[in-house]
N, C-alpha and C positions, 0 to 999 in steps of 0.2 A: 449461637447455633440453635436454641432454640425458638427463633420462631421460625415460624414458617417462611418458607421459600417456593415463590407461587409464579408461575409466569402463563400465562394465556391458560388461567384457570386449574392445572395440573400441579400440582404441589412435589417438589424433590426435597426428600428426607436427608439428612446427612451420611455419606456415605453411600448415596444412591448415584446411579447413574442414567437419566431419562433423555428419548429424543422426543420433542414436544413439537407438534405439526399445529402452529399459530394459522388462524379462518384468515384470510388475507383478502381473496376477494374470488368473482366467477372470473373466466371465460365467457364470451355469447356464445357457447356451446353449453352451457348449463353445467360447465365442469369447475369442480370447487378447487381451488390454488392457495395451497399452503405456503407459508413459510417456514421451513425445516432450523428446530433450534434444537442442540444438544447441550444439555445442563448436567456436569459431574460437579458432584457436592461435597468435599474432603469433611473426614467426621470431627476434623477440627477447625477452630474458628478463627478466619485470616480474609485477606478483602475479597470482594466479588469483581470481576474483570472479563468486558466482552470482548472477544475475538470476530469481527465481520467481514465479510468477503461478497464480491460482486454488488456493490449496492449498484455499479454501471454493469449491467450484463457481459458487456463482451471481456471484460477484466477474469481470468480467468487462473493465475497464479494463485492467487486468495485461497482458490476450491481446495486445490491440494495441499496445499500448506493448513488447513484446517484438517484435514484428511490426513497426513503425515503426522499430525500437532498430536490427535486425539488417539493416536498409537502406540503415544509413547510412555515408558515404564513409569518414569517420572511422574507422573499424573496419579498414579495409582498412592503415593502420598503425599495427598492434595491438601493444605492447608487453606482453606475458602471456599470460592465455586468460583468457577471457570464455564463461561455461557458462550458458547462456541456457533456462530452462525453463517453456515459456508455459502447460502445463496440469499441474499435477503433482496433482489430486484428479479425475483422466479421470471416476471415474463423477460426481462432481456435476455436472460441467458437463454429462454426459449427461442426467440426470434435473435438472438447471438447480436444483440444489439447495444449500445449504451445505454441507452433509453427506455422509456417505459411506453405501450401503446399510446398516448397519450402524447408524446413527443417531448414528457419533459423529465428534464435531469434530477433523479431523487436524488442526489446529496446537495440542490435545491431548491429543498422544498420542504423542509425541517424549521418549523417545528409539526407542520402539518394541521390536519382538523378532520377529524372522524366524520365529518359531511361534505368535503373537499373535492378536489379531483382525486382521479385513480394513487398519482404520486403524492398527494397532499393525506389519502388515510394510510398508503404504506408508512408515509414517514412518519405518523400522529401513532402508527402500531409498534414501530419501531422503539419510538422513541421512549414511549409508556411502557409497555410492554419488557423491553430488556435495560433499557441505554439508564431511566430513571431510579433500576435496582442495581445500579454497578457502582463501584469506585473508581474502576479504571476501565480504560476500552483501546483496543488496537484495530484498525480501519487497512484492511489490507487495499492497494491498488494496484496498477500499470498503467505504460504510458499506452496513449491512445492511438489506435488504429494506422497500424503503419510508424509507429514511431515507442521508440524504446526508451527505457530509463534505468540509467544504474543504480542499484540496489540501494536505497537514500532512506532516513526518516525525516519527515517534513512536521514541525509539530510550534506550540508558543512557547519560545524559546524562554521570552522575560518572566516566567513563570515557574520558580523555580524548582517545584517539584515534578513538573513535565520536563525541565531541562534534564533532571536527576535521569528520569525512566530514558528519556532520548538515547543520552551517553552510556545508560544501561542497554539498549538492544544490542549494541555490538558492529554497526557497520558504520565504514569511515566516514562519510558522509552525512552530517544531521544539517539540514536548511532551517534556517527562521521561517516562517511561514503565516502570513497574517488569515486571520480570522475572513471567510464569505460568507455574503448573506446566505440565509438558508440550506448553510453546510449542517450534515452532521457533527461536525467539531465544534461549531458554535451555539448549538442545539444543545449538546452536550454539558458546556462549556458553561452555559447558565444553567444548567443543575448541577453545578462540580463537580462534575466527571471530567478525570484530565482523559485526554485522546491525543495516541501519536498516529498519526499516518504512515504506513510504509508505502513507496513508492517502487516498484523494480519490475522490470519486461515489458512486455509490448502487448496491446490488448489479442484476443484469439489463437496466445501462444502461450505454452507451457517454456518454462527459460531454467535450466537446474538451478544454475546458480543463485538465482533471483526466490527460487521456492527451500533451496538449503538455506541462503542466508534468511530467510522469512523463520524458518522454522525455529534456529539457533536465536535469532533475536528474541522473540517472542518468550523462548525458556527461559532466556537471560534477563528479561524484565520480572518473569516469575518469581524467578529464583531473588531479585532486588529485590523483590515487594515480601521479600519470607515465607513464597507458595511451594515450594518447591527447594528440595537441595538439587547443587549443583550437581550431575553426575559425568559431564562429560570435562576431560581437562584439556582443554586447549589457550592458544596464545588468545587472550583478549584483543581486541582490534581497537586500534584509539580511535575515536571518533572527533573530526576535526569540523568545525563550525561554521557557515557560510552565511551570512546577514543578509547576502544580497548577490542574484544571479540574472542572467537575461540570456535572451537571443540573437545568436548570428542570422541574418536573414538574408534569401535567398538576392544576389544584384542582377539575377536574369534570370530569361528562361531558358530549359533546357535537359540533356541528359548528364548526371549526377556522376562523378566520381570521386569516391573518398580518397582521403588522403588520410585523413586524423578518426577514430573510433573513439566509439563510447567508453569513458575512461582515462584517457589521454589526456597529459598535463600538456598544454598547449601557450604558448608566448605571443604576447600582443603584435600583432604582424604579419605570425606564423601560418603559411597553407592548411587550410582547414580541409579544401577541397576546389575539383574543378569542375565548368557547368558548361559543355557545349552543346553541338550538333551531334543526330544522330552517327556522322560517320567522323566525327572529330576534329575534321577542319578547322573550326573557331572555336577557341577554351579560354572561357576568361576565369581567373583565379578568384579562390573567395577565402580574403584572409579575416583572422580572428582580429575582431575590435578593441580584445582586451584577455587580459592574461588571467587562467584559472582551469577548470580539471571539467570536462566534457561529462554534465552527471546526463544528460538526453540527446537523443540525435533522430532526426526521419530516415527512414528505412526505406523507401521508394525513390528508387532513384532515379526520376520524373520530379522536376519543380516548374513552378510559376514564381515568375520575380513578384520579390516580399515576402516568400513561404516562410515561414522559421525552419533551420536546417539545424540547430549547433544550440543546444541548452548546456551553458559553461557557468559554474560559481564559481564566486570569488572567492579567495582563501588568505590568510596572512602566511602562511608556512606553507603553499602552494606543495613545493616538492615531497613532504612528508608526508602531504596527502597522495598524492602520486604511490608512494609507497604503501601504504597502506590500503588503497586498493588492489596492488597487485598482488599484497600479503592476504587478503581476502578471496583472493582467486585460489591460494594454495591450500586457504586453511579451508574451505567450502570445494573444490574441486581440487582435490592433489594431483589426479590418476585419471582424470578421464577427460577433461576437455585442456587446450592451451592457451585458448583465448574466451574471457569471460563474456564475449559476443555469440549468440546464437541466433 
């Protein structure tokens, strides 16, 4: 704990707690664009762990789940630092976009280069700047635009102390998930920093569930890692393990009605859903390929044949995953929603 602790030139003492606005870059209005980082520093010495949100703008669950995260009593004895980053792709969220002006995907574009493109110095800031001073990092997401994901951690399974942190956040669902070029995980991942991904809700939507079970995992990784006591007692959630998942895709075109939601333990054969005509005339059925638990699904319900509709893993113990999703619904929403779809 004594040395220093310096992030984009601003130094956090132990025991301190600073929000550090990182030079990111202009505007062509001459207006200067930070990136907003919050760094609480426990006056005892235990790992350093970043929390990020929105690297795709329109991903928008992350914001307050860091916003909820940095609220809580827990934190107040902080064993390490905890480097908390709720917007790090500022113009998407301006333009409520995935993207950067520039049209390219910063969690492809890592490890970046400080003479690059626009996404090539966020990511080269990013990376230097927080991802290089951490032990451990959580990459908050959502599914994309019009399409939702059940509350999942997606992270390198064959690695065992990522496997450890996985089964420590707390939701039933943890996917294997390999390595992309130019992700932040991979980026990461050769300076050894483990990183899990949380995956839950839909982009430009706030989802309870999906930002309660974010926050509750997040503590429960803390609390593994010796930052933090436990303080809340609840049923632990077993978390059941998928190697390998894919998609139902759309065999026409047409207007959508569900049959099966997000969630649903679903049997090789079973109606997923029907795809006809605006006034229902013609409905041709579109059954599941193969048997496993609905972790994503499209939310407009408008396709073109080939769309992907039905993001389903595989499970060995299917039905206990079943359950323990639904036990996630009670233990995160008791009293106010009935179905974990919003």
């Amino acid at each position: 704990m004594s040395e220093p602790f310096i992030i984009a030139g601003v130094e956090v003492k132990p025991g301190e707690f600073k929000t550090v606005h990182a030079p990111s870059a202009k505007l062509y209005t001459d207006i200067d664009i930070t990136m907003p980082i919050h760094v609480i520093r426990g006056k005892r010495a235990g790992p350093v762990i970043f929390i990020s949100a929105a690297i795709h703008g329109d991903e928008l669950n992350g914001i307050e789940i860091i916003r909820r995260l940095l609220d809580k009593k827990a934190l107040q004895s902080l064993k390490g630092t905890l480097v908390a980053v709720p917007i790090v792709n500022v113009y998407g969220v301006l333009n409520q976009s995935r993207y950067l002006p520039d049209r390219r995907d910063l969690n492809r574009s890592f490890p970046g280069s400080p003479k690059g493109t626009l996404a090539g110095r966020i990511a080269h800031l990013f990376l230097n700047e927080i991802v290089k001073k951490c032990d451990y990092g959580i990459d908050l997401h959502t599914g994309a635009i019009h399409r939702s994901n059940l509350p999942q951690v997606r992270a390198n399974l064959d690695d065992e102390e990522t496997l450890k942190l996985a089964k420590a956040f707390g939701v039933p669902v943890v996917l294997n998930s390999n390595i992309r070029d130019g992700s932040l995980r991979g980026a990461a991942g050769e300076q050894g920093v483990k990183v899990l991904l949380y995956e839950a809700g839909e982009a430009l939507r706030f989802n309870e569930l999906s930002i309660r079970a974010g926050v509750g995992g997040i503590l429960n990784v803390m609390t593994h890692l010796g930052m933090i006591r436990k303080s809340v007692k609840r049923k632990n959630l077993e978390p059941y393990i998928a190697r390998s998942s894919s998609w139902v895709r759309a065999s026409s075109s047409g207007i959508v009605r569900d049959v099966k939601q997000l969630g649903d333990f679903v049997e090789k054969g079973e109606l997923l859903a029907e795809i006809g005509d605006p006034l229902g005339f013609e409905c041709e059925p579109l059954y599941s390929t193969f048997s496993g638990i609905i972790i994503g699904k499209t939310n407009i319900p408008l396709v073109h044949e080939g769309e992907a509709m039905f993001h389903i893993a595989f499970f060995k113990s299917t039905d206990e995953v079943a359950g323990e999703v639904e036990q996630m619904q009670e233990t995160f929403l008791p009293d106010d929603y009935t179905s974990i779809i919003q």
